[in-house]
Residue, then its C-alpha position, 0 to 999 in steps of 0.5 A: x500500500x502506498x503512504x502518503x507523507x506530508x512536512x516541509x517548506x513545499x506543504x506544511x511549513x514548520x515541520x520537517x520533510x515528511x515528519x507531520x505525522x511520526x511515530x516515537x520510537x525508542x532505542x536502548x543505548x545503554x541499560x535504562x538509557x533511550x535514544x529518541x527517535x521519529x519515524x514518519x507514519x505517512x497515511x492513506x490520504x492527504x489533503x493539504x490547501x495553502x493559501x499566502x499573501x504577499x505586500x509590499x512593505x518598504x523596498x525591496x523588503x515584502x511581508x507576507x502572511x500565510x495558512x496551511x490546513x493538512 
């Protein structure tokens, strides 16, 4: 079955490539020490609507606002 993963500056911005749904996994490195670590789950579907406005501000500097809905 083919999983669909979402994350990063070309769908949702503040997470990192493909890591908006992980799971936490943890590794023993030594007795009753754990190294964390996040695998990307993915999932059956995705919908993701991203919507950016962008103004002028003073040149050559521009402002934008922007909204990402996964």
């Amino acid at each position: 079955m083919e999983r669909f993963f979402a994350g990063g500056d070309t769908t949702v911005r503040g997470y990192d490539l493909d890591r908006l749904l992980t799971e936490i996994v943890y590794v023993p490195i030594a007795p009753g020490v754990f190294a964390v670590q996040y695998q990307p789950v993915g999932g059956n579907l995705r919908i993701i609507q991203n919507i950016e406005l962008q103004f002028p501000i003073l040149r050559p500097c521009t402002g934008r606002c922007f909204s990402t809905v996964a």
